[in-house]
Each structure stands twice: as C-alpha cells, then as structure tokens.
PQR file of N, CA, C, O and H, with PARSE charges and radii, in Angstrom:
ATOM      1  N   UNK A   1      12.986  10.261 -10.316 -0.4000 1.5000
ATOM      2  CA  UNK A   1      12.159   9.460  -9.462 -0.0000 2.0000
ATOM      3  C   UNK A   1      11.128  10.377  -8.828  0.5500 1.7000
ATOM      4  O   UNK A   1      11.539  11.324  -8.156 -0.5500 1.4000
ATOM      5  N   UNK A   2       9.947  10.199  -8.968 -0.4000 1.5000
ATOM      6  CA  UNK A   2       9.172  10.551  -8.437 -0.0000 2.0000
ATOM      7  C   UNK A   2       8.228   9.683  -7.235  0.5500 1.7000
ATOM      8  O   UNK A   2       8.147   8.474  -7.020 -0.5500 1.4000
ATOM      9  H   UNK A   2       9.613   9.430  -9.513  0.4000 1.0000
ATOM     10  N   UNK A   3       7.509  10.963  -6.511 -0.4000 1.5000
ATOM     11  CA  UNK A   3       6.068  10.392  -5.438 -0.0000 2.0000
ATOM     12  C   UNK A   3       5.133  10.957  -5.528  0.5500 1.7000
ATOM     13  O   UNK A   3       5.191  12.161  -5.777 -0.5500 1.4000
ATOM     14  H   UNK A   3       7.575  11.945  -6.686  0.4000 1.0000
ATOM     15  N   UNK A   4       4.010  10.364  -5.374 -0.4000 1.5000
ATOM     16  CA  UNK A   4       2.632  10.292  -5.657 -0.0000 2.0000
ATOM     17  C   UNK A   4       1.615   9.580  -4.601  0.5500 1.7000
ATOM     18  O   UNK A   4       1.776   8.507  -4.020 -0.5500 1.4000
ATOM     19  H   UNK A   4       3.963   9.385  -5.171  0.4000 1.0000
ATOM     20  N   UNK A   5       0.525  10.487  -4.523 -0.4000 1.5000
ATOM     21  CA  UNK A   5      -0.618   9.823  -3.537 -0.0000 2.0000
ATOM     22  C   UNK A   5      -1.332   9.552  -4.454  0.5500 1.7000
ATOM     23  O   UNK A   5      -2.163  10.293  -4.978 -0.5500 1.4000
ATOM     24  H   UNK A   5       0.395  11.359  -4.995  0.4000 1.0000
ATOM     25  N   UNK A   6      -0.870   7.645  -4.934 -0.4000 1.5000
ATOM     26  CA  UNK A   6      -2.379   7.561  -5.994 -0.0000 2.0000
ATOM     27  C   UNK A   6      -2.091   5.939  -5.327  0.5500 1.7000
ATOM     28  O   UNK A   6      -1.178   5.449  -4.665 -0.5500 1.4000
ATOM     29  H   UNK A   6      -0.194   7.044  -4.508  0.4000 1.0000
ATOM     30  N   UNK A   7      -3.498   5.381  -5.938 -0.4000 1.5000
ATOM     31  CA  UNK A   7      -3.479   3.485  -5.365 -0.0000 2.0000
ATOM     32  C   UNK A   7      -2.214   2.982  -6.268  0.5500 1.7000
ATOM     33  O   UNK A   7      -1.891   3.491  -7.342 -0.5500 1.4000
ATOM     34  H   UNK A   7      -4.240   5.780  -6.476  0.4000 1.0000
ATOM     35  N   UNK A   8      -1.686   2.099  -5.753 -0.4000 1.5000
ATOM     36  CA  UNK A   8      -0.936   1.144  -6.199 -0.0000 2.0000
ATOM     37  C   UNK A   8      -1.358   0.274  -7.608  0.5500 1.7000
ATOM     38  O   UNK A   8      -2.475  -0.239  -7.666 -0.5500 1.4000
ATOM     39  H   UNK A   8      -1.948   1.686  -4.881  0.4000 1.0000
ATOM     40  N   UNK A   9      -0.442   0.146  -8.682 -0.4000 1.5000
ATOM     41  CA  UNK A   9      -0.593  -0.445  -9.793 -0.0000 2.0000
ATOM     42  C   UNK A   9      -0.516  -1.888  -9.730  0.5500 1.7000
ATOM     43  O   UNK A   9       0.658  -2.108  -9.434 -0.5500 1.4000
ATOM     44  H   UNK A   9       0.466   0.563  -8.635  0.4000 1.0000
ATOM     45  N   UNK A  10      -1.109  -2.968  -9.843 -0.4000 1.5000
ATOM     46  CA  UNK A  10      -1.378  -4.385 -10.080 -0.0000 2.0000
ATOM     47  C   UNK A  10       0.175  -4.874  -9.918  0.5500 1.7000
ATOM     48  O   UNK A  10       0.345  -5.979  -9.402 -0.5500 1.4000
ATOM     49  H   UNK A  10      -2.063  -2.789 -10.082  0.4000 1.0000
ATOM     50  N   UNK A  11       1.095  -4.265 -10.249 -0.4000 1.5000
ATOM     51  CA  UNK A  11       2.262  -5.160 -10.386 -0.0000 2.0000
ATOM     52  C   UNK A  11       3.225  -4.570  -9.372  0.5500 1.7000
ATOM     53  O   UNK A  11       4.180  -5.279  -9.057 -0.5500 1.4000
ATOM     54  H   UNK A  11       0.957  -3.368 -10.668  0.4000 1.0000
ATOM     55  N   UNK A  12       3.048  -2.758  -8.533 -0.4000 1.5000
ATOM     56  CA  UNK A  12       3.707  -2.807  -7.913 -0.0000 2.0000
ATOM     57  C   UNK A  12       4.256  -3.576  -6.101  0.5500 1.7000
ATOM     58  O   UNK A  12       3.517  -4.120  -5.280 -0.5500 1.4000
ATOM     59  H   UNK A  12       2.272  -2.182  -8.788  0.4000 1.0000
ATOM     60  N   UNK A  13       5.356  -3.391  -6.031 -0.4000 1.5000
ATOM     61  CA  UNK A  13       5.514  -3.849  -4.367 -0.0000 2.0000
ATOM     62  C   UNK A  13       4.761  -2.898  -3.393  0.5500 1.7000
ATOM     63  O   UNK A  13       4.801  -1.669  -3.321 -0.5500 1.4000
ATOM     64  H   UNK A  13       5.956  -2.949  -6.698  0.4000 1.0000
ATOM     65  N   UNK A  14       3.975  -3.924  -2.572 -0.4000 1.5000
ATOM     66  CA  UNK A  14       3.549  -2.807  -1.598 -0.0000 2.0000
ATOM     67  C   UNK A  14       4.323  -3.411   0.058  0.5500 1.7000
ATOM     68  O   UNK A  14       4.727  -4.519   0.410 -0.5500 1.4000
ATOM     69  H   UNK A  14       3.942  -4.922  -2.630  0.4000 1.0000
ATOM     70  N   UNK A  15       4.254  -1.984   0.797 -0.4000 1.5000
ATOM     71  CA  UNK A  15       5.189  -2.188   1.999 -0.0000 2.0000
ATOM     72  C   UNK A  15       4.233  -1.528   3.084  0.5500 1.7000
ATOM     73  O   UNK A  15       3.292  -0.794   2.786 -0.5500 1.4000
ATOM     74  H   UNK A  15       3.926  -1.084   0.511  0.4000 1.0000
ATOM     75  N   UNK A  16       4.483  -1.775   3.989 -0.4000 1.5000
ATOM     76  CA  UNK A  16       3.760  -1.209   5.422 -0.0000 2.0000
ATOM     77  C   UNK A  16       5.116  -0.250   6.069  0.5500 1.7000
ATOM     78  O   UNK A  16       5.726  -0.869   6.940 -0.5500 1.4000
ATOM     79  H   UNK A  16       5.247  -2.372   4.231  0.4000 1.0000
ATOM     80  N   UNK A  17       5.657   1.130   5.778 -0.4000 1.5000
ATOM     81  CA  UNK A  17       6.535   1.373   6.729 -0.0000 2.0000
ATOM     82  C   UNK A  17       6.054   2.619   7.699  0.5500 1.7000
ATOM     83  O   UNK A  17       5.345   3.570   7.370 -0.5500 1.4000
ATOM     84  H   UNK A  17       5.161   1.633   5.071  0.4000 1.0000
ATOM     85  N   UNK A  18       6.456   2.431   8.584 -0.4000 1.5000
ATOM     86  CA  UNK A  18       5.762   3.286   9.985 -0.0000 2.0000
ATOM     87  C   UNK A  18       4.649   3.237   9.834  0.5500 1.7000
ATOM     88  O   UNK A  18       4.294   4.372  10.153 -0.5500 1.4000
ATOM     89  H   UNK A  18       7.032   1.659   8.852  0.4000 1.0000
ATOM     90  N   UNK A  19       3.445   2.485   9.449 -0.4000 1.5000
ATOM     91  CA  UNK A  19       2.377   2.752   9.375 -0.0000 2.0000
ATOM     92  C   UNK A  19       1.395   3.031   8.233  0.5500 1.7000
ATOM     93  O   UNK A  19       0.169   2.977   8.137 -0.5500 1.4000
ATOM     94  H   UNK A  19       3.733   1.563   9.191  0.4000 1.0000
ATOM     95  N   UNK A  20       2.737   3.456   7.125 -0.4000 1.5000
ATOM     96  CA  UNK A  20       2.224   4.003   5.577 -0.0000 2.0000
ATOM     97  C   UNK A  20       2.296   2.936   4.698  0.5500 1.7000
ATOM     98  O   UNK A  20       3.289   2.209   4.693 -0.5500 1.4000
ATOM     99  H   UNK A  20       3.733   3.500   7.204  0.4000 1.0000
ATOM    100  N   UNK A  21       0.964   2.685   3.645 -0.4000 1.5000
ATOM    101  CA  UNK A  21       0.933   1.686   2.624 -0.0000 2.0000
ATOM    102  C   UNK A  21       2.089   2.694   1.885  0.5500 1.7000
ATOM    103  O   UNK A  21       1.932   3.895   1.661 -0.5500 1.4000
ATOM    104  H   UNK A  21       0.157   3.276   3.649  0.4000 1.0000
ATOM    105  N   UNK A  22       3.001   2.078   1.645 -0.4000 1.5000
ATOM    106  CA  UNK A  22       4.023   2.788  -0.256 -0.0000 2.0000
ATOM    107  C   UNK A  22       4.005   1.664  -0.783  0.5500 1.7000
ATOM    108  O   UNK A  22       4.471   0.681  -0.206 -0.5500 1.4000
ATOM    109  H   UNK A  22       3.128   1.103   1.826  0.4000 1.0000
ATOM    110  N   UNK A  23       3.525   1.618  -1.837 -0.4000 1.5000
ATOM    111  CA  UNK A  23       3.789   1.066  -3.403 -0.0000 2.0000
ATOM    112  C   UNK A  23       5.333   1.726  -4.455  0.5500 1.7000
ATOM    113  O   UNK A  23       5.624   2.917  -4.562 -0.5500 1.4000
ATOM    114  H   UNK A  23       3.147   2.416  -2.306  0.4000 1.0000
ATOM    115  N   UNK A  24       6.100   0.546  -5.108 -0.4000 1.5000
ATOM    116  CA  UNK A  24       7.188   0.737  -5.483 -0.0000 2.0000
ATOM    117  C   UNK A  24       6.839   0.108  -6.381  0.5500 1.7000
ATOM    118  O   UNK A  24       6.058  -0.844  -6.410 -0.5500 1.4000
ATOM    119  H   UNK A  24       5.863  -0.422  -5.021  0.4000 1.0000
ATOM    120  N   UNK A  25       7.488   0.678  -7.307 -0.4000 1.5000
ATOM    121  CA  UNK A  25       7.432  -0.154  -9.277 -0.0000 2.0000
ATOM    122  C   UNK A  25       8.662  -1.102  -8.507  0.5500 1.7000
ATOM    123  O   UNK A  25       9.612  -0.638  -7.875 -0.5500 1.4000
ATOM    124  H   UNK A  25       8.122   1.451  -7.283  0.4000 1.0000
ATOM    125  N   UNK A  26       8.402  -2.372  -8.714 -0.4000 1.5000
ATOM    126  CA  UNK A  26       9.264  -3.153  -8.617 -0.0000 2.0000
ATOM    127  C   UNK A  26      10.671  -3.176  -9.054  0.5500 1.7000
ATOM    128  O   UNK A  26      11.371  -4.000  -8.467 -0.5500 1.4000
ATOM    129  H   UNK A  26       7.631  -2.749  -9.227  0.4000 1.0000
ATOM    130  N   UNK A  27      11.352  -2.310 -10.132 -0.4000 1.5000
ATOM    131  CA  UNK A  27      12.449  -1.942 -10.798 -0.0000 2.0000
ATOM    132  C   UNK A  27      13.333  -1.054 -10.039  0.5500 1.7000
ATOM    133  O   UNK A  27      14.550  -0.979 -10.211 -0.5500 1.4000
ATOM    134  H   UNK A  27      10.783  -1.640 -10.609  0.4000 1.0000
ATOM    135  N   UNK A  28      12.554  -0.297  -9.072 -0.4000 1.5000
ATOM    136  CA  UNK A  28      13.007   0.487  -8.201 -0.0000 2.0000
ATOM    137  C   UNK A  28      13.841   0.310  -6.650  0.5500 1.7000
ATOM    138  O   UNK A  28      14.645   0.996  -6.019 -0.5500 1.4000
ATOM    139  H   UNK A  28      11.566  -0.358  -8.932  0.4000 1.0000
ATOM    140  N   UNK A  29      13.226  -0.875  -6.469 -0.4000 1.5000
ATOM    141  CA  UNK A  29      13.215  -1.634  -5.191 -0.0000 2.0000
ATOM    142  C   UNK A  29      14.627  -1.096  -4.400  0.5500 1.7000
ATOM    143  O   UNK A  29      14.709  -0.594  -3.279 -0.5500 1.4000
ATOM    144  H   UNK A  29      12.573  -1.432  -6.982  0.4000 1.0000
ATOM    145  N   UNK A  30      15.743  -1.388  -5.418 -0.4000 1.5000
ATOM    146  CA  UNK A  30      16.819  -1.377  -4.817 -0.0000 2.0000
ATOM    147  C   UNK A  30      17.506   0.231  -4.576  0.5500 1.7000
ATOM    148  O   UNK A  30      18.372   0.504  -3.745 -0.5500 1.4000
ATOM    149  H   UNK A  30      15.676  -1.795  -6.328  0.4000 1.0000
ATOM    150  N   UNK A  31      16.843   1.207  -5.565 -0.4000 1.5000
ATOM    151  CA  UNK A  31      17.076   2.218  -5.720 -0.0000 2.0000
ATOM    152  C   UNK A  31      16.286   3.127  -4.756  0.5500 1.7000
ATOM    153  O   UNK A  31      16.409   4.351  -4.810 -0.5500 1.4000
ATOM    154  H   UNK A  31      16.139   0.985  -6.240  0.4000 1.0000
ATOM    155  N   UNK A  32      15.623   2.626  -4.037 -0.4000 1.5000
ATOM    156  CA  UNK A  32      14.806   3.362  -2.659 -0.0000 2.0000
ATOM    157  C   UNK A  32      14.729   2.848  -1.672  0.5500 1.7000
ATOM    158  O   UNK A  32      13.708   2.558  -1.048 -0.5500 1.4000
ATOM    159  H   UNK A  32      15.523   1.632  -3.993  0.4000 1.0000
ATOM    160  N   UNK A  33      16.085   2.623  -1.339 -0.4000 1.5000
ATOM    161  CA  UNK A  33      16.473   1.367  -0.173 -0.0000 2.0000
ATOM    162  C   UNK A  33      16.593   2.419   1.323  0.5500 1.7000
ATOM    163  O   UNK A  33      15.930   2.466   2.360 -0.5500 1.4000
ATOM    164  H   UNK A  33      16.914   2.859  -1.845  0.4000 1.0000
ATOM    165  N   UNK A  34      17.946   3.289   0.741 -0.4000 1.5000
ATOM    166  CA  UNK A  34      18.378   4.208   1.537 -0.0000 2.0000
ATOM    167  C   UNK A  34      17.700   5.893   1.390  0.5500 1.7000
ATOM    168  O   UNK A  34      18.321   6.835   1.881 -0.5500 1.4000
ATOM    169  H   UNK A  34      18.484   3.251  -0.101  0.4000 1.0000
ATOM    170  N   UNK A  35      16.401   6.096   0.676 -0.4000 1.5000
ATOM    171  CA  UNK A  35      15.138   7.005   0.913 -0.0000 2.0000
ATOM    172  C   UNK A  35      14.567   7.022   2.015  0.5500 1.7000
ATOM    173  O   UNK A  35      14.298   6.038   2.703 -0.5500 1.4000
ATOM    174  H   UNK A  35      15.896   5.330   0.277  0.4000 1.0000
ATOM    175  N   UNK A  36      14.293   8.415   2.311 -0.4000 1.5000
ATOM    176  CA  UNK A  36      13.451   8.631   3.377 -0.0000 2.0000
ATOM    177  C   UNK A  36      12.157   9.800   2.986  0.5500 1.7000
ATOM    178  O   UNK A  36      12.089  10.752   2.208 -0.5500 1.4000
ATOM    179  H   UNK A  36      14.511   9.215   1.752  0.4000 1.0000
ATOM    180  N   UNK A  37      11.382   9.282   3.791 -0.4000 1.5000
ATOM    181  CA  UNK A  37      10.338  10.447   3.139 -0.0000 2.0000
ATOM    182  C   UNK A  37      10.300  11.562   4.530  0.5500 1.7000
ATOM    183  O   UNK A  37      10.235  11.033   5.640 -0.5500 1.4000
ATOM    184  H   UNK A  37      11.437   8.509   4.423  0.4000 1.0000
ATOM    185  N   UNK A  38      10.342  13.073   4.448 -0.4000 1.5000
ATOM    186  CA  UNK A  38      10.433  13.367   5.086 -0.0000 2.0000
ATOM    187  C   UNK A  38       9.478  15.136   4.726  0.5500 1.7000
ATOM    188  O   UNK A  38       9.483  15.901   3.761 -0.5500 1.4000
ATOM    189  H   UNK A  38      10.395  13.502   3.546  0.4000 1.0000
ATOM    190  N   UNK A  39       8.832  15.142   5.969 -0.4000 1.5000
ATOM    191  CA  UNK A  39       8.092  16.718   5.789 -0.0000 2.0000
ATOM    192  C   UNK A  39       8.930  18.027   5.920  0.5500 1.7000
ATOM    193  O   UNK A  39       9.462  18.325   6.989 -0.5500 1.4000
ATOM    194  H   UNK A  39       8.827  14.521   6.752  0.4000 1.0000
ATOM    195  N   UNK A  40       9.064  19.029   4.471 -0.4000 1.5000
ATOM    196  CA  UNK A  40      10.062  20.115   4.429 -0.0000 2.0000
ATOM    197  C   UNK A  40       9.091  21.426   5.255  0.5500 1.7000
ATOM    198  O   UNK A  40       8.117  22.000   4.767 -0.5500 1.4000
ATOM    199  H   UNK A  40       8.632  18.787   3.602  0.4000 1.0000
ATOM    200  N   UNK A  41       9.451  21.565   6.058 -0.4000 1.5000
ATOM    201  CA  UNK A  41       8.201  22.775   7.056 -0.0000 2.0000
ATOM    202  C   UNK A  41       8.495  24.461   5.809  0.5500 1.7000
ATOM    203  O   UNK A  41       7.855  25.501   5.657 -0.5500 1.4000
ATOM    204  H   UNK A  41      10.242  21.098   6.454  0.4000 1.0000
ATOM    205  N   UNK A  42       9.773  23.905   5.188 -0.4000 1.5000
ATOM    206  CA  UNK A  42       9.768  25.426   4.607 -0.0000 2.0000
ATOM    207  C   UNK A  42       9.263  25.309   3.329  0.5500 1.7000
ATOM    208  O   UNK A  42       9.109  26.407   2.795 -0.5500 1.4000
ATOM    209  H   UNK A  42      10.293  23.060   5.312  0.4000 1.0000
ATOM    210  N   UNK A  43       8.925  24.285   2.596 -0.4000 1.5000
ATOM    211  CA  UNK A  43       8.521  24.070   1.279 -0.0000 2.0000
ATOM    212  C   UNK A  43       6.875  23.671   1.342  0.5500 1.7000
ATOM    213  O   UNK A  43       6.078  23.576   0.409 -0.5500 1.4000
ATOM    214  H   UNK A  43       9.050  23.392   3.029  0.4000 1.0000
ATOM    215  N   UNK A  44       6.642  23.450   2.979 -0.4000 1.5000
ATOM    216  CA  UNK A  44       5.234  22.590   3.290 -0.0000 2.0000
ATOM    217  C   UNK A  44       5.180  21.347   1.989  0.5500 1.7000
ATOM    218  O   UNK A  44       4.163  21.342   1.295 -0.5500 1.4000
ATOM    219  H   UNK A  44       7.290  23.527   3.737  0.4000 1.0000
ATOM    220  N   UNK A  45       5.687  20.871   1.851 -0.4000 1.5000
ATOM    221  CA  UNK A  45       6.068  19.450   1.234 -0.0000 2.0000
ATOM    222  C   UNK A  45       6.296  18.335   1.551  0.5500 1.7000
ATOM    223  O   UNK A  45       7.396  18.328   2.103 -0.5500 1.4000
ATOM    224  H   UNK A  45       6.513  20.875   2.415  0.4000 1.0000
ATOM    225  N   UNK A  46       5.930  17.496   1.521 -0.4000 1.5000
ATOM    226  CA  UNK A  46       6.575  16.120   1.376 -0.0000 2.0000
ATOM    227  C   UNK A  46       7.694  15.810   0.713  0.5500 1.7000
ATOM    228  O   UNK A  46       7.466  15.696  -0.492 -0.5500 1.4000
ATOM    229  H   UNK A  46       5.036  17.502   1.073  0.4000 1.0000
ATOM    230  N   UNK A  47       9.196  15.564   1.110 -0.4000 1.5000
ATOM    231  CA  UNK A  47      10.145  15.393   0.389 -0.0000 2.0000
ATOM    232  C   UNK A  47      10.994  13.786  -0.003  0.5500 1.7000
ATOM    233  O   UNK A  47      10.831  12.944   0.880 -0.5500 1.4000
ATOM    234  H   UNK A  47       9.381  15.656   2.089  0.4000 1.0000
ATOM    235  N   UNK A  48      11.558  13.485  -0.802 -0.4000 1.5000
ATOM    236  CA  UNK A  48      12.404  12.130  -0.761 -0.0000 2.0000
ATOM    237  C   UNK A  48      13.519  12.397  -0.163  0.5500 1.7000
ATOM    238  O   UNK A  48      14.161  12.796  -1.134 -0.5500 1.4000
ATOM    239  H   UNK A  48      11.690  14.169  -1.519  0.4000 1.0000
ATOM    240  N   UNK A  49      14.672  12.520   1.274 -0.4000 1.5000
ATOM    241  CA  UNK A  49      16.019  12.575   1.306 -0.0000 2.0000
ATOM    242  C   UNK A  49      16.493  11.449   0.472  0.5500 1.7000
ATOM    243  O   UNK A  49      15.982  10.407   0.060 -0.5500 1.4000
ATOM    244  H   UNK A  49      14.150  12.195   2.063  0.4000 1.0000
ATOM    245  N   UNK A  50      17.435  11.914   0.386 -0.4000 1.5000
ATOM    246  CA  UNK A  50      18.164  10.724   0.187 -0.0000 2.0000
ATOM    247  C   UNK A  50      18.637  10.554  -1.972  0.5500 1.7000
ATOM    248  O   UNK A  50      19.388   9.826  -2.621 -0.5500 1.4000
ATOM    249  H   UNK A  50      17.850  12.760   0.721  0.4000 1.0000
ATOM    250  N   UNK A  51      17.545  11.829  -2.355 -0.4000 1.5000
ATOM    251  CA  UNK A  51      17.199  11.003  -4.041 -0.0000 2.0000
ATOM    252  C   UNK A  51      18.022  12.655  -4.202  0.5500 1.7000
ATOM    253  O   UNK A  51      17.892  13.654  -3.495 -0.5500 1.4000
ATOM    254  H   UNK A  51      16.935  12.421  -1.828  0.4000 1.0000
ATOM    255  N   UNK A  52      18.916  12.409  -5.478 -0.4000 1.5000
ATOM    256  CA  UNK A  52      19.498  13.764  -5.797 -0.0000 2.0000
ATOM    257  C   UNK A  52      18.682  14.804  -6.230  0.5500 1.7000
ATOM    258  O   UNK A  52      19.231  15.903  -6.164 -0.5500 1.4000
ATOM    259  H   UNK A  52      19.022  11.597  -6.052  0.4000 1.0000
ATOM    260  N   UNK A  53      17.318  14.799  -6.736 -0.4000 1.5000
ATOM    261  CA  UNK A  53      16.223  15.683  -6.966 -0.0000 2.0000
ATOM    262  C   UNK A  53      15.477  16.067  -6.029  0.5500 1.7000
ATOM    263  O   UNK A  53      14.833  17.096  -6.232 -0.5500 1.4000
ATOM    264  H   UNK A  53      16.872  13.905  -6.790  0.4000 1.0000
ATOM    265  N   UNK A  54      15.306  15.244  -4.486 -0.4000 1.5000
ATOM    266  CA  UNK A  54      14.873  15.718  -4.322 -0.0000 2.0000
ATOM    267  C   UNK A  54      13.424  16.187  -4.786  0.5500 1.7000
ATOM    268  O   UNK A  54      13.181  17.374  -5.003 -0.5500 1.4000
ATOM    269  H   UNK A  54      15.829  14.408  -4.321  0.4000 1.0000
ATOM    270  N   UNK A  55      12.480  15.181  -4.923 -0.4000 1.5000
ATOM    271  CA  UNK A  55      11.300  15.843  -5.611 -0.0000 2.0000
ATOM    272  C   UNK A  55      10.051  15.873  -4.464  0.5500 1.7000
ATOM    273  O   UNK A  55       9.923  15.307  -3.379 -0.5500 1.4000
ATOM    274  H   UNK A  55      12.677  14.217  -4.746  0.4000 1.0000
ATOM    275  N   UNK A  56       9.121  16.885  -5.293 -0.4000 1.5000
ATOM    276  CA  UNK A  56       8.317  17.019  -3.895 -0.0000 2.0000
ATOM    277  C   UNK A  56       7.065  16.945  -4.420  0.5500 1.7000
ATOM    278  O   UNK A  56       6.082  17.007  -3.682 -0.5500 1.4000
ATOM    279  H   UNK A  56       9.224  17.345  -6.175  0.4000 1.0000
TER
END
C-alpha cells in the first residue's frame, strides 16, 4: 500500500480528514480504516502507522 501527493482518480473515494482532501481507491476503504498518517521527524517523512510497511 502505498501514498502519494497526486489529484484523485475519477473513481476514487474522497474524504475531508483534519482538514486534508485523501483520495482512496475504493477497494481499499476497509483496509485504511485503522491508518494514520503521521510525520517521522527522523526519516523527515510522511509515514502510514498502522500499515506493516510502513511506507513513506
């Protein structure tokens, strides 16, 4: 699973949380329920908790 700062695709879900447009492939929905996006100060990253990768 990945994240990305790009516009939203025609078919994905879009959400308002804290303030942030995220777009979700709809297939995903349920699988980024309990995700959090969170800033790693030691990686200077943007991270997913919550996803076993971990991707940044």
């Amino acid at each position: 699973m990945g994240m990305a700062l790009d516009e939203p695709e025609a078919d994905d879900l879009v959400l308002m949380i804290n303030e942030i447009q995220v777009a979700i492939e709809p297939q995903l929905e349920a699988d980024v329920e309990e995700l959090v996006i969170e800033y790693d100060r030691g990686r200077h990253a943007f991270v997913l908790r919550g996803n076993e990768g971990e991707c940044t």
